[in-house]
C-alpha positions, 0 to 999 in steps of 0.5 A: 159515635158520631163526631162533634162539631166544634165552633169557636165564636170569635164574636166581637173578641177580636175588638176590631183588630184583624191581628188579633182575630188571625191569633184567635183563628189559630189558636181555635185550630190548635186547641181543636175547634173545627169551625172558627165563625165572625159576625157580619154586622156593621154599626151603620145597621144598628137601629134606634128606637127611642123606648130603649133610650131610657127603659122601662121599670114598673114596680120594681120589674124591668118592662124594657131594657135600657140601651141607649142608641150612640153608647151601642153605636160607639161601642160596635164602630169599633168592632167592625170588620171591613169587607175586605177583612171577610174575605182576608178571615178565609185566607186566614182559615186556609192558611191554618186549615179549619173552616170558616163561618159567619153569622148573618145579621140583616138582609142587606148582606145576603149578597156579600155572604154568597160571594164568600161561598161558606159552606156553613152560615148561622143565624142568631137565635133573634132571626130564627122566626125571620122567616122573610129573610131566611126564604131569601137566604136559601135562594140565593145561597148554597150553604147549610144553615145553622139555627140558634132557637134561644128566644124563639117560640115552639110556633116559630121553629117548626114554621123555620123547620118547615120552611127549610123542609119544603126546599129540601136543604139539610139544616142544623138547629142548635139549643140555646138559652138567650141569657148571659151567663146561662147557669144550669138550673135554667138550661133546659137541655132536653129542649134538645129531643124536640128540637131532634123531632124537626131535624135530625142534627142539632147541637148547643150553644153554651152561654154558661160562664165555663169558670165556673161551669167549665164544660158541663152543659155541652157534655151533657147536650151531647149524651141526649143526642146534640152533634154541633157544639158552639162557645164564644172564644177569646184569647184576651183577658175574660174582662177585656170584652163584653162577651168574656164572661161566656167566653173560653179561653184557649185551654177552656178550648181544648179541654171542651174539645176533649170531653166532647171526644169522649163516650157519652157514657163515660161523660155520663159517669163524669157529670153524675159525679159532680151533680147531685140527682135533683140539680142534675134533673134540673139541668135537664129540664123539660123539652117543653118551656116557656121563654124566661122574663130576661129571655123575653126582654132580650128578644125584644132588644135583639130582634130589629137590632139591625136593619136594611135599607131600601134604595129609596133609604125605606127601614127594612126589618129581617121579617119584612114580607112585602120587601123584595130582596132586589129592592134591599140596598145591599152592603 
């Protein structure tokens, strides 16, 4: 059987306090995570564009999320961590002994993430198809990537697989549905053999609110072939910050890590008990699908999110073709 790798998302449940992030560093290593990850943003990348000021609802249906600039921007400055708190959160990881990684978010940070020499570095599920920055990446960087696919089109993963084939660089992707909370009816985990037709190791990002959920949709994403298991994890109380909802706590933790120890038979057993044919059936879904409304709208708020910038203060997205990474004024 082989081992499940387990990623405790630290997110933005740190708040912005370093103190809290080394608790929650710890406390992942002893409820049995094996990676403990944090996201390289800053608020300064943040990029406004004036249609989510407002929005846009047409006859009742949400054509284009509202979320206006300064309350995002007010809200991430205080989440931010310092580039000398990257390099504080690998001593953090050494001194309890799980292994670090971040999330990259724009391409003005690609040199920061090769001096912390990670030997994992993920991409979010909006950069999957950024296929500009993804060739930089693995250029300039050693690491194994990991890829979320969560509002990716079929078209975009392949041509992402393919490109990490050509250069010969061993790389995960993980399934996952772009909507928070993801309830199981929508969770479409057989996406996992298509997935599994590109590259031999996937795994799971679960969105699920794991109060009501608990465990289920990462036990089950493991029976049909996914080896690497990501959660957001807090220590705070669920309505403390934005991401709680999705996020498990530090028992949530260790009873995920504990059924994901277990035979997959055995799950197999478990989860059949507690769903019936049809809902079961449901969860599994079909490995072919389209994205959902709410995943579409979320792709268009999230892919461009975060910028670079030029020496020359030109606006570069993460797709840019004709911007050389030597021209990107690095953060």
């Amino acid at each position: 059987m082989k081992k499940a790798n387990l990623i405790a998302e630290l997110c933005q449940n740190h708040q912005g306090d370093f103190s809290i992030l080394e608790e929650m560093v710890h406390a992942a290593k002893e409820n049995g995570a094996d990676y403990v990850k944090i996201q390289s943003m800053r608020s300064i990348d943040l990029n406004f564009r004036q249609r989510f000021e407002k929005g846009l609802e047409e006859g009742g249906i949400i054509k284009c999320m509202k979320r206006p600039f300064k309350k995002e921007y007010d809200r991430l400055k205080k989440l931010d961590l310092s580039i000398n708190e990257h390099f504080r959160f690998l001593d953090v990881c050494r001194k309890y002994k799980i292994k670090p990684m971040t999330t990259i978010f724009s391409r003005n940070r690609i040199n920061l993430i090769k001096r912390m020499k990670l030997n994992m570095l993920k991409l979010s599920s909006f950069d999957c198809s950024s296929h500009k920055m993804i060739s930089e990446i693995i250029t300039k960087i050693k690491s194994k990537l990991i890829i979320s696919t969560g509002g990716a089109f079929d078209r975009e993963i392949i041509k992402t697989a393919d490109i990490m084939k050509k250069n010969n660089r061993k790389f995960v992707l993980l399934h996952c549905i772009s909507i928070y909370p993801t309830t199981p009816s929508v969770a479409s985990l057989s996406r996992i053999k298509f997935l599994k037709k590109l590259t031999p190791e996937v795994g799971f990002s679960d969105h699920s609110n794991p109060d009501i959920y608990s465990y289920d949709l990462s036990a089950i994403a493991k029976t049909l072939g996914a080896t690497w298991f990501e959660r957001h994890f807090t220590i705070l109380e669920k309505n403390a910050t934005k991401d709680g909802v999705v996020s498990v706590n530090p028992k949530q933790l260790l009873e995920l890590r504990n059924i994901l120890n277990q035979p997959n038979k055995e799950i197999n057993k478990i989860m059949k008990r507690k769903y019936k044919k049809e809902q079961f059936s449901k969860i599994i879904g079909s490995p072919d699908r389209e994205l959902t409304d709410e995943e579409i709208l979320n792709r268009d708020y999230y892919r461009g999110r975060f910028i670079s910038k030029t020496n020359s203060k030109k606006i570069v997205y993460n797709w840019d073709k004709n911007i050389k990474l030597r021209n990107i004024k690095q953060a």
